[in-house]
C-alpha positions as CSV (number, residue, x, y, z in Angstrom):
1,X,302.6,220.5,198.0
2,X,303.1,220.5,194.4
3,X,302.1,217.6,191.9
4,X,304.9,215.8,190.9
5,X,306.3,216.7,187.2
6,X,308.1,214.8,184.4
7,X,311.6,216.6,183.7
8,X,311.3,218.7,180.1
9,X,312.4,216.1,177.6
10,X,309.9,213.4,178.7
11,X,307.2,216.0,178.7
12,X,308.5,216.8,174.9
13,X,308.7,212.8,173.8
14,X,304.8,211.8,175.4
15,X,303.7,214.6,173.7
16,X,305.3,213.8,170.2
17,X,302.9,211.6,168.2
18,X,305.9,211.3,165.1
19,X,306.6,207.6,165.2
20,X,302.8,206.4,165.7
21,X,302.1,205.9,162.1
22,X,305.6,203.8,161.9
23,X,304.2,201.7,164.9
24,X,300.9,201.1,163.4
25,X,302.2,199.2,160.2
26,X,304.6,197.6,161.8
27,X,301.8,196.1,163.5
28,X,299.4,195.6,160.6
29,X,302.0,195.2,157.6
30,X,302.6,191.1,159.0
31,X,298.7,190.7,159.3
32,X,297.9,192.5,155.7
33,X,300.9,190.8,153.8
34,X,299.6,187.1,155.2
35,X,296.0,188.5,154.0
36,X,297.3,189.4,150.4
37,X,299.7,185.7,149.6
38,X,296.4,184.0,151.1
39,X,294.4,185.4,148.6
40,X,296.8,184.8,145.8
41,X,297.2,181.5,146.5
42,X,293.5,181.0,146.9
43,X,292.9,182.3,143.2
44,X,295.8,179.9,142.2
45,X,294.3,177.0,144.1
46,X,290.8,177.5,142.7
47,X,292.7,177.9,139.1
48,X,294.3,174.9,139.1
49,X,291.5,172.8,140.3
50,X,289.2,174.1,137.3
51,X,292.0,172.9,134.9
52,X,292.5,169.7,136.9
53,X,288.3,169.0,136.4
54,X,287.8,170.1,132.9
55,X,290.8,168.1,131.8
56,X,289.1,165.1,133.0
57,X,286.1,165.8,131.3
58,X,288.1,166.9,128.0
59,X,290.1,163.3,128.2
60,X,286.9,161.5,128.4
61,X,285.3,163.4,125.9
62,X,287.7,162.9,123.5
63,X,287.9,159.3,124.1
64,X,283.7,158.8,123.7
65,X,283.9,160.5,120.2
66,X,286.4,157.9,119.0
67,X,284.6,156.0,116.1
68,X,286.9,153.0,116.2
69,X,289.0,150.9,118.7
70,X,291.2,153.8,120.2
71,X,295.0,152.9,120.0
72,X,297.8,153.8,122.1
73,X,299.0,156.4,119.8
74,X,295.3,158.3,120.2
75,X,295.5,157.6,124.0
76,X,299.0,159.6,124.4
77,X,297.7,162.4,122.3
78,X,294.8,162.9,124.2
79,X,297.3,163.0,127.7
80,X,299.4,165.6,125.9
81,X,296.3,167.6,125.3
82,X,295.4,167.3,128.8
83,X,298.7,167.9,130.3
84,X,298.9,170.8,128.0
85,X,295.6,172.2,129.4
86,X,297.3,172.4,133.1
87,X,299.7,175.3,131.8
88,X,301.3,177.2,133.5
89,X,300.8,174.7,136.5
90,X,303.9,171.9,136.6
91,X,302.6,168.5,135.2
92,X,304.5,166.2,136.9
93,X,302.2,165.1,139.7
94,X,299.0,164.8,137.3
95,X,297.7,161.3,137.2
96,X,295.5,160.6,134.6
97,X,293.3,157.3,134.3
98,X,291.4,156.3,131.3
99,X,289.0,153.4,131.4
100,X,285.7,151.9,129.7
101,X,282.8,150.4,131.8
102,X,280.2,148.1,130.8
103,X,276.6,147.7,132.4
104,X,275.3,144.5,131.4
105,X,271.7,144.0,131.2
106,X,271.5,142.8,135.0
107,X,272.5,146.3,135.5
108,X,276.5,145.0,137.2
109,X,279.1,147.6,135.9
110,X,282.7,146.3,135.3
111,X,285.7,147.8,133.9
112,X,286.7,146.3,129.9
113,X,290.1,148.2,129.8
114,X,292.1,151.1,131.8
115,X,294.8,152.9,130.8
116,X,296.9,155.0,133.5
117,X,299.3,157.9,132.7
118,X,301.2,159.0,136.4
119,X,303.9,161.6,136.9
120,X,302.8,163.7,134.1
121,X,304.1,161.4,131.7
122,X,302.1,160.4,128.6
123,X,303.7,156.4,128.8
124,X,300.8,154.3,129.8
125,X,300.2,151.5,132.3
126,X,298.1,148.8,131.2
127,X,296.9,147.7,135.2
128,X,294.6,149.9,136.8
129,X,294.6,150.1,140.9
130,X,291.8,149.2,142.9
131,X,288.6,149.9,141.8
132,X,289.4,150.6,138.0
133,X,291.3,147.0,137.5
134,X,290.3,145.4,134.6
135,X,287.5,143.1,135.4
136,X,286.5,145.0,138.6
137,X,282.9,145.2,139.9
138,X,282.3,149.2,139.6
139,X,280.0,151.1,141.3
140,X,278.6,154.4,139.4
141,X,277.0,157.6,140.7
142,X,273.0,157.5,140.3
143,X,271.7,158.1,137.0
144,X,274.8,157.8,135.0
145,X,274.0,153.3,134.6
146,X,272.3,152.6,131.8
147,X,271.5,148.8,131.7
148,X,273.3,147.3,128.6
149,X,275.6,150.6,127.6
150,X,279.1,151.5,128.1
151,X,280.6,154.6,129.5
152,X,284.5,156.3,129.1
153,X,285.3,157.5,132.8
154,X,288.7,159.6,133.3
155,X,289.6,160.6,136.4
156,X,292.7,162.8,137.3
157,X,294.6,163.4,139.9
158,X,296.7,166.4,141.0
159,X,298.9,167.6,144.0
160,X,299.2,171.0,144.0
161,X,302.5,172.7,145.9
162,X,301.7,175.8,147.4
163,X,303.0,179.0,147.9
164,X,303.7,178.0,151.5
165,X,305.5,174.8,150.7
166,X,308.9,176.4,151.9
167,X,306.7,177.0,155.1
168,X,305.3,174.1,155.4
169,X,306.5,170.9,155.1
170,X,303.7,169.2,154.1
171,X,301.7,172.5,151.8
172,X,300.2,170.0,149.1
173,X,296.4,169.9,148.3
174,X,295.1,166.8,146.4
175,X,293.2,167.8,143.8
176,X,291.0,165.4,141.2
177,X,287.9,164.9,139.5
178,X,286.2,161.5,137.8
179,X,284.3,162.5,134.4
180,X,281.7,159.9,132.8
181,X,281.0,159.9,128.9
182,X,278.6,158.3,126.4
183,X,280.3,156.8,123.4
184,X,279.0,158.9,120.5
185,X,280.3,157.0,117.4
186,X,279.3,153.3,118.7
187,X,278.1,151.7,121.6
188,X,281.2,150.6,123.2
189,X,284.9,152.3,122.6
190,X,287.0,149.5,122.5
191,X,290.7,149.5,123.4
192,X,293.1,148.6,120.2
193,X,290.6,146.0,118.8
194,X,287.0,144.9,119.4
């Protein structure tokens, strides 16, 4: 008995190794291009929440070197600034609050005044939410409390969109960072009058 035999032309294609490279990236082109956009976003994500913390830390720096009561006018150039430091990343979901807390001698912190600027838009709000209300019992990271001095705290707030939004529904990460600042000119930075 003879072994059994493939006719000629199947012989010909298991011997033909032509379209194997083709095969191979069509498997590994799907896993490599997910590999690359993750990285890019990555870099963009990290990017964005650098500019998202030091524009809290510039915002409250700039209010703590204010040598007299800081006005409205100073209050919406400073959120220009900051908004302007998020380029090339939209502004319109930056939130931006701006307030001054007081440690009394007893060592209780409470907020004097907030200011809030939402949406990316350099308008402010007058009412603070939650814990930064005017009036409200605060309580600070260790170390930063000093009984009897005031700090400038600005905290932001960002929701990044991205590159998978059109993915995902719901491809937002919320980004944010609270910033605390000594006065440098006085001992308090009031708000329009002291």
């Amino acid at each position: 008995m003879t072994a059994f035999s493939l006719p000629s032309p199947l012989r010909r294609l298991r011997s033909d190794t032509s379209g194997v490279a083709a095969i191979e990236f069509a498997l590994i082109a799907p896993v490599m291009m997910v590999l690359y956009l993750g990285g890019v976003e990555l870099t963009r994500v990290i990017g964005a929440d650098r500019k998202v913390s030091l524009a809290s830390r510039v915002a409250a720096d700039l209010v703590a070197r204010e040598s007299a009561a800081v006005s409205d006018a100073t209050l919406t150039t400073i959120c220009k600034g900051t908004l302007a430091m998020l380029n090339p990343f939209p502004t319109a979901t930056l939130t931006i609050t701006i307030s001054s807390i007081e440690t009394d001698t007893k060592g209780k912190s409470t907020v004097k005044w907030t200011r809030v600027f939402s949406n990316g838009n350099c308008s402010s709000s007058t009412a603070g939410t939650g814990t930064l209300a005017v009036g409200a019992t605060v309580s600070l990271p260790d170390g930063i409390a000093v009984n009897g001095a005031s700090l400038i705290s600005a905290s932001t707030s960002y929701d990044y969109s991205t590159l998978f939004r059109t993915v995902f529904d719901t491809a937002t990460i919320d980004l944010g960072e609270q910033a605390y600042m000594r006065p440098r000119m006085q001992a308090t930075v009031c708000y329009k009058s002291c």
